[in-house]
PAZAPA-4460 file (N, C-alpha, C; in steps of 0.05 Angstrom, whole numbers, plus 32768, in hexadecimal, padded with zeros to 4 digits):
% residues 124
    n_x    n_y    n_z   ca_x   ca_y   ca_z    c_x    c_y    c_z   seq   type   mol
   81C7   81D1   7D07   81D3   81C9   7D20   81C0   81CE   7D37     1      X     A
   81B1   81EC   7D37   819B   81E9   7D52   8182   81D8   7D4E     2      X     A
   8173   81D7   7D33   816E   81BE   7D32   8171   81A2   7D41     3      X     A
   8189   8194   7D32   8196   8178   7D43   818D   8183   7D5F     4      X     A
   8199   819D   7D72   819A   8195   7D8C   8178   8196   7D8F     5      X     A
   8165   81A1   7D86   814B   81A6   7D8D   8146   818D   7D88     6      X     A
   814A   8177   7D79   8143   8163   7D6E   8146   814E   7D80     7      X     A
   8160   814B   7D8F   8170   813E   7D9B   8168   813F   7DBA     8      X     A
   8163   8156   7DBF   8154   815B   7DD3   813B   814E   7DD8     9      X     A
   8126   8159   7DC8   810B   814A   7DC2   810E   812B   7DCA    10      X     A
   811D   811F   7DBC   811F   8103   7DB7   8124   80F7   7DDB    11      X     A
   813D   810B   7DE6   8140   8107   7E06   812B   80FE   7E1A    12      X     A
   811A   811A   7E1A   80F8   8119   7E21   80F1   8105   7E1C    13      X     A
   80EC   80FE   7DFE   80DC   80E5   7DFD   80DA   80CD   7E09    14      X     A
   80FD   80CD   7E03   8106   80B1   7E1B   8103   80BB   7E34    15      X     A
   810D   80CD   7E3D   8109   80C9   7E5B   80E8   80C3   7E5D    16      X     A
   80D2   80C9   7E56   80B7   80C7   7E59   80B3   80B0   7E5A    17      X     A
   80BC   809A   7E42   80B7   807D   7E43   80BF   8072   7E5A    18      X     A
   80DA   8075   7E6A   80E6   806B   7E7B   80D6   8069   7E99    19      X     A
   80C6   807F   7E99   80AF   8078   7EB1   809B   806D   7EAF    20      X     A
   8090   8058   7EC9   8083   804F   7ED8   8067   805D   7EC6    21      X     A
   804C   804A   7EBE   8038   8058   7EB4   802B   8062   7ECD    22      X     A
   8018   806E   7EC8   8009   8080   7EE5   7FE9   807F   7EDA    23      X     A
   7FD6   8076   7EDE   7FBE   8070   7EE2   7FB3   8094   7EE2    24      X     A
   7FAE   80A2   7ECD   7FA6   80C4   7ECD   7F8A   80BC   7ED6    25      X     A
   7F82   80C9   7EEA   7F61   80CE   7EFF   7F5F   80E8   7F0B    26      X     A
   7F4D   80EA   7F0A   7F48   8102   7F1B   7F3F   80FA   7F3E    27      X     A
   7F49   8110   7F45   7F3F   8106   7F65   7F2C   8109   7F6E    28      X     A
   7F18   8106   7F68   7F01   80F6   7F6B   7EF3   80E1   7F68    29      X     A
   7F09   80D0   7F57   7F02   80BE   7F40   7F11   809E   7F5E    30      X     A
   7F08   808E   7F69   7F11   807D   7F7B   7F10   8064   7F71    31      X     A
   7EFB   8064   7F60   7F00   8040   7F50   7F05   8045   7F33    32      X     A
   7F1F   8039   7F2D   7F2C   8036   7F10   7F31   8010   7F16    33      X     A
   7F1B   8013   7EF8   7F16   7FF4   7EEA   7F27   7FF7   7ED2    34      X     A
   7F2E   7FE7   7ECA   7F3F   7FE3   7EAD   7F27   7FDB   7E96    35      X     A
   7F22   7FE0   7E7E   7F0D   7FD8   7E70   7F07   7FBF   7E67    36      X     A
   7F1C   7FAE   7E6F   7F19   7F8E   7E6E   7F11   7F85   7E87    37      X     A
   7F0E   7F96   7E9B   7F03   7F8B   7EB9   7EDC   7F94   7EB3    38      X     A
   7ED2   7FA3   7E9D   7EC1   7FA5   7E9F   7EB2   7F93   7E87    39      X     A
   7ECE   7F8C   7E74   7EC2   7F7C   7E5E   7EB7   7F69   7E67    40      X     A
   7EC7   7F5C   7E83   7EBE   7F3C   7E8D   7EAC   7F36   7E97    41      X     A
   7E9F   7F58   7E99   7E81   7F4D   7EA3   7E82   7F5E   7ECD    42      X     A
   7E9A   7F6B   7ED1   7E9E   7F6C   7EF0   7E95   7F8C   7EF3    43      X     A
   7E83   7F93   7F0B   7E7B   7FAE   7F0B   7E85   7FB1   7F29    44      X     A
   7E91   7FC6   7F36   7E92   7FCC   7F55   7E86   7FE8   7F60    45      X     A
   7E7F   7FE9   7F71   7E7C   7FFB   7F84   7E98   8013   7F83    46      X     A
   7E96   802F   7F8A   7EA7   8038   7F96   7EB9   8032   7FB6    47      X     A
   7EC4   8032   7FB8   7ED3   8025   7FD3   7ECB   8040   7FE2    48      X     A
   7EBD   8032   7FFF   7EB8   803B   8013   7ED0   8040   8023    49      X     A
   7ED9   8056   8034   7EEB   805E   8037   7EEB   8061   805C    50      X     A
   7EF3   8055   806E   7EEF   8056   8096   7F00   8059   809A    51      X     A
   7F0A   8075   80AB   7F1B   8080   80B7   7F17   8082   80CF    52      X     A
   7F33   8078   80E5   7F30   8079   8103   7F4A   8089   8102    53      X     A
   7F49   808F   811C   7F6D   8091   8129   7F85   807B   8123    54      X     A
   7F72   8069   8116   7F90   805A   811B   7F99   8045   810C    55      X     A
   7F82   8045   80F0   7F87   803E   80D7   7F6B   8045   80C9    56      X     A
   7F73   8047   80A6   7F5B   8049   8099   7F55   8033   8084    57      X     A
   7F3F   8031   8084   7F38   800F   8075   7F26   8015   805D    58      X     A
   7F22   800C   8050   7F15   8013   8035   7EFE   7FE9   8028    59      X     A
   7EE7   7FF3   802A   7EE1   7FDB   8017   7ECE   7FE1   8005    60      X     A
   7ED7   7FD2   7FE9   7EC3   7FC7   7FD8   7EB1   7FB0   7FD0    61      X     A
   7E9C   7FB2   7FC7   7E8C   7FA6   7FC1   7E90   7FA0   7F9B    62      X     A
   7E99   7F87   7F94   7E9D   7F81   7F75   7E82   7F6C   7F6F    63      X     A
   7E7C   7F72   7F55   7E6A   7F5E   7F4F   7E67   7F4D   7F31    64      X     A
   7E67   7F34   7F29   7E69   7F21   7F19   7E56   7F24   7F0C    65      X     A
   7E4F   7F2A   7EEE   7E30   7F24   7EE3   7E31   7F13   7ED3    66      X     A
   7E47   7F07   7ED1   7E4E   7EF6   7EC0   7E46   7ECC   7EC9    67      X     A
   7E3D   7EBA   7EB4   7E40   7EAB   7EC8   7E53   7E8B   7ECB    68      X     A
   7E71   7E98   7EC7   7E8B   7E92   7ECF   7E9D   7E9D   7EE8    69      X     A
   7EA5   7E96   7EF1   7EB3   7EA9   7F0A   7ECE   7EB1   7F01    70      X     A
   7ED1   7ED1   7EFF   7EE4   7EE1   7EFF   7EF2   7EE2   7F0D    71      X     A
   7F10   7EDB   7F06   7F2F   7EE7   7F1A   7F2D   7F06   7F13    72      X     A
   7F2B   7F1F   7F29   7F34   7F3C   7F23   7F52   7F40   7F3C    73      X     A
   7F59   7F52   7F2A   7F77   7F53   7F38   7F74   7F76   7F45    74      X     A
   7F79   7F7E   7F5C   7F71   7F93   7F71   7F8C   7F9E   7F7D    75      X     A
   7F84   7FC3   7F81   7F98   7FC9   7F94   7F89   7FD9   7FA1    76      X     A
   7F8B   7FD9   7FB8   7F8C   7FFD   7FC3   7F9C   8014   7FC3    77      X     A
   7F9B   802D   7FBF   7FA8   8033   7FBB   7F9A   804F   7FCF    78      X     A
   7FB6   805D   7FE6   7FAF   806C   7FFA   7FC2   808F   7FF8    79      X     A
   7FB2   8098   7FFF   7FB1   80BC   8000   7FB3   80C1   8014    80      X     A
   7FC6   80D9   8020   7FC4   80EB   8036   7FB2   80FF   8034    81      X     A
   7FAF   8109   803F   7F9A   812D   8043   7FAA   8138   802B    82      X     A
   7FC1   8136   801F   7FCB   8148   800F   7FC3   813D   7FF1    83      X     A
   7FBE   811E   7FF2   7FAF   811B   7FD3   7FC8   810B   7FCB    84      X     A
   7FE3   8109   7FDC   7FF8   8101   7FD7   7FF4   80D4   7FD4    85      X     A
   7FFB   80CD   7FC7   7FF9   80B0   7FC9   800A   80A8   7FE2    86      X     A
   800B   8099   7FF3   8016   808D   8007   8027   806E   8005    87      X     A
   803D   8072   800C   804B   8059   8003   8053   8047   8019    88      X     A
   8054   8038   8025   8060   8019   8009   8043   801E   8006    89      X     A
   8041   8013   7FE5   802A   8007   7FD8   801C   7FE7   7FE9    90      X     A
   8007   7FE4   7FE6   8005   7FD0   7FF6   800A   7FB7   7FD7    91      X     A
   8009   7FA6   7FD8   800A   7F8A   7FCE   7FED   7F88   7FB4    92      X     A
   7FF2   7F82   7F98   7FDB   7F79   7F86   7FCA   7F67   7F94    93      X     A
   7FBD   7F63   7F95   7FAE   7F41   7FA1   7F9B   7F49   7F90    94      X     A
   7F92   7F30   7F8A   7F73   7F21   7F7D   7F63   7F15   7F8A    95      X     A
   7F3F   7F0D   7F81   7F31   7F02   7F98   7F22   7EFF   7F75    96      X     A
   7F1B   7EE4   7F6E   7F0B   7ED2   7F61   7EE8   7ECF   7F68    97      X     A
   7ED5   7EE6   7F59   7EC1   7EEC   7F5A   7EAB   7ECF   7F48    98      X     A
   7E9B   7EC6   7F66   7E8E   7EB2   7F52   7E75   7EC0   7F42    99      X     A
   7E71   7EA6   7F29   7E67   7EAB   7F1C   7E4A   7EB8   7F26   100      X     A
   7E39   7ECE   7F1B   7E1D   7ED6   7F21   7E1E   7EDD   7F40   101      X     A
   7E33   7EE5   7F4C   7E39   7EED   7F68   7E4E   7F0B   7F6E   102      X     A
   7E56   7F0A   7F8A   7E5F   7F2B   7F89   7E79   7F1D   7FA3   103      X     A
   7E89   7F2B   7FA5   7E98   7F32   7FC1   7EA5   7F4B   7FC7   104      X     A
   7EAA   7F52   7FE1   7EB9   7F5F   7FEF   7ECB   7F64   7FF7   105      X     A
   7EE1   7F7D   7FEC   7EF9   7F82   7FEB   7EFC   7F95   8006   106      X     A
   7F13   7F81   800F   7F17   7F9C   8029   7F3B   7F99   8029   107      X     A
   7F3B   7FBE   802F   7F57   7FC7   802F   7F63   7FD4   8041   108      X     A
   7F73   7FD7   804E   7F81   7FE6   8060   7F90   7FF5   8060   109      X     A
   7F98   800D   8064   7FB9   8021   8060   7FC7   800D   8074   110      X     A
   7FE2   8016   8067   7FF4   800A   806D   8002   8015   8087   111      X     A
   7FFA   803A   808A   7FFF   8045   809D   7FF0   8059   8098   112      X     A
   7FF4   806D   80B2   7FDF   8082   80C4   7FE5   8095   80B0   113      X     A
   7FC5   80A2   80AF   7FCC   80C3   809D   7FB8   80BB   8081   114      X     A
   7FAA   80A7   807C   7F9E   80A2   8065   7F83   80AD   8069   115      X     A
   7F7E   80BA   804E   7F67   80CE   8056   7F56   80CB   803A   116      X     A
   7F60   80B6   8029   7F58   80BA   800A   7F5E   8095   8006   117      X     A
   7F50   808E   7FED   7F4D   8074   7FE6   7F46   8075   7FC8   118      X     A
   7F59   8062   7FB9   7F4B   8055   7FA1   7F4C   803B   7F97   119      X     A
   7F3E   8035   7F94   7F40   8019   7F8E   7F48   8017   7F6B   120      X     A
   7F5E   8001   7F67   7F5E   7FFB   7F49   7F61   7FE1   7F46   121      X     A
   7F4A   7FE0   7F32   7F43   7FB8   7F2F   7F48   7FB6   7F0B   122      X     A
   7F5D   7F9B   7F04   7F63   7F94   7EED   7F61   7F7A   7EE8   123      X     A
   7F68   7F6B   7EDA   7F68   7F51   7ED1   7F7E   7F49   7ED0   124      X     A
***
């Protein structure tokens, strides 16, 4: 019988675990997360540069194509307070179609004041 409940239990955990949202594990230091099919295609980037004023903070990257087809990569930014805390609303996925044997420039914005941290994550 304590069995079943240890058992039953266990099993609870498990589901509840599935039931959340996956979470991208990085360390904070770590500001550009590529997916390994964004590197299969041939696409390399820069770390995102990170410009802070009073009165918003902006972030851009530099992506580049070595391939010679032009790549759709799909992009977020993703923004930090001084506390390391993520900042919400999330802004919007967008994509930007890298031509072939060429590079472009990703630029991002917080959505609001207090952003002190930046990471960029680029997928397919």
């Amino acid at each position: 019988m304590k069995g079943g409940r240890i058992a039953a239990l266990l099993t609870a955990m498990l589901l509840a675990g599935c039931g959340s949202h996956p979470e991208i594990p990085v360390g904070e230091q770590q500001t550009l997360v590529m997916e390994a099919n964004v590197l299969a295609a041939g696409i390399s980037a820069d770390k995102p540069e990170l410009t802070t004023s009073e009165i918003q903070a902006t972030a851009s990257s530099q992506l580049y194509n070595e391939r010679s087809t032009p790549v759709t990569v799909h992009y977020r930014f993703y923004w930090y307070d001084a506390r390391g805390l993520e900042m919400h609303p999330l802004e919007a996925p967008r994509e930007v179609t890298i031509p072939a044997q060429s590079s472009v420039k990703l630029y991002g914005s917080a959505n609001s004041l207090g952003a002190h941290k930046v990471r960029l994550y680029l997928y397919l």
